[in-house]
Every structure is written in structure tokens, then in C-alpha cells.
C-alpha positions as CSV (number, residue, x, y, z in Angstrom):
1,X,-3.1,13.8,22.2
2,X,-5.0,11.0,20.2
3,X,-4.5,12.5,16.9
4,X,-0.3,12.8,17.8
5,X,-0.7,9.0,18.6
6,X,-2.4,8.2,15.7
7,X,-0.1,10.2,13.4
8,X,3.3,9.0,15.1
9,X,1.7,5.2,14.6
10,X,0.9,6.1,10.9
11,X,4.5,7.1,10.6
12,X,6.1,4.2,11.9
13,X,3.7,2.1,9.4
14,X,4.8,3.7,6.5
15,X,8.2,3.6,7.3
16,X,7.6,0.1,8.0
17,X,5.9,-0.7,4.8
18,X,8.4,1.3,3.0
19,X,11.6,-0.8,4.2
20,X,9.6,-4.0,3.4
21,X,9.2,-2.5,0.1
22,X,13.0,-1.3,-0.6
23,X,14.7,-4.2,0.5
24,X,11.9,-6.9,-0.9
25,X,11.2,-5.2,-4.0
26,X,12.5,-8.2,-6.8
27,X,10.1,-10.8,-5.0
28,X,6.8,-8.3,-5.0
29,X,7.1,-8.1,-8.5
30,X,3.8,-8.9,-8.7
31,X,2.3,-6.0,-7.0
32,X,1.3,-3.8,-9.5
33,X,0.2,-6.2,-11.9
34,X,-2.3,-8.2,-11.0
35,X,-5.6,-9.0,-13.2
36,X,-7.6,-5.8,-13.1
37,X,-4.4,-3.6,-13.0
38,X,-5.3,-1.3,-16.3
39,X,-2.1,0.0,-17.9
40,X,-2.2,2.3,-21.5
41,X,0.5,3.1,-23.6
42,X,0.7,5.1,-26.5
43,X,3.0,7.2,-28.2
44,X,4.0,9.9,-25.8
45,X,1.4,9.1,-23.3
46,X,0.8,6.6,-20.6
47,X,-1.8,6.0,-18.1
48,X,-1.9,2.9,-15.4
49,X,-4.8,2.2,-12.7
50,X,-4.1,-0.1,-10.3
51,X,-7.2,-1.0,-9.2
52,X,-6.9,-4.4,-7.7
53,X,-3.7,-3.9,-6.3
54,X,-5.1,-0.9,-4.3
55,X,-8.2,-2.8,-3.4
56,X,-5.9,-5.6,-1.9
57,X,-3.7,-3.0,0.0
58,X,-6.6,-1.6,1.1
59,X,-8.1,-4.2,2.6
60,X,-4.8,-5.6,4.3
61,X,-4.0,-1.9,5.8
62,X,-8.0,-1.8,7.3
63,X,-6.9,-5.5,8.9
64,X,-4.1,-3.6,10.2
65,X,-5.4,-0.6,11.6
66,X,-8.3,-2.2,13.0
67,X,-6.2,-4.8,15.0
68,X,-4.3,-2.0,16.2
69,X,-7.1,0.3,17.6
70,X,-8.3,-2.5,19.3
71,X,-5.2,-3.5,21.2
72,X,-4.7,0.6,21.9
């Protein structure tokens, strides 16, 4: 039963985040270019790391879940 909780909470995150995303896309412009974002281009290849955007989302999201488990 936890792990139904747990996924059905995940969900509703993501969904979440995901509307935030869609509908406030032109004013995060930012995300996904921040210092430390490493982006290559070159002929008919391409290759982009984003490191410190990942490491701020993954931060926020361990905030997130953490205040939720403990309010569960």
C-alpha cells in the first residue's frame, strides 16, 4: 500500500511540475542555462549537460519530498 501512495503522490508531482512548466515556460527561460550548463555544437552533432540546473532541481525536489514524508 505505501509504494501505491508513493507512486500516486509522484504522479500528482509531476503533473504538477509539468503544468508549472507549460503554462510558465517564457519566464523560466533561464532554466537550462545557467553557469555550469555545458552545451556543444558542431556540425551535425550536438551534445548539452545540464549539470547545475539538475543539481538545483535536485535539491528543491529532495526539500519537497522530504517535507512531504514528514507530514505523511
Amino acid at each position: 500500500m505505501q509504494i501505491a501512495k508513493g507512486l500516486i503522490i509522484a504522479g500528482v508531482i509531476l503533473i504538477i511540475i509539468g503544468l508549472i512548466y507549460y503554462f510558465f515556460q517564457d519566464k523560466l527561460g533561464w532554466l537550462g542555462r545557467l553557469p555550469g550548463d555545458f552545451s556543444y555544437k558542431k556540425d551535425n552533432f550536438s551534445f548539452f549537460a545540464p549539470i547545475t540546473t539538475m543539481l538545483i532541481l535536485s535539491i528543491l525536489l529532495s526539500v519537497i519530498i522530504n517535507l512531504i514524508r514528514r507530514f505523511l
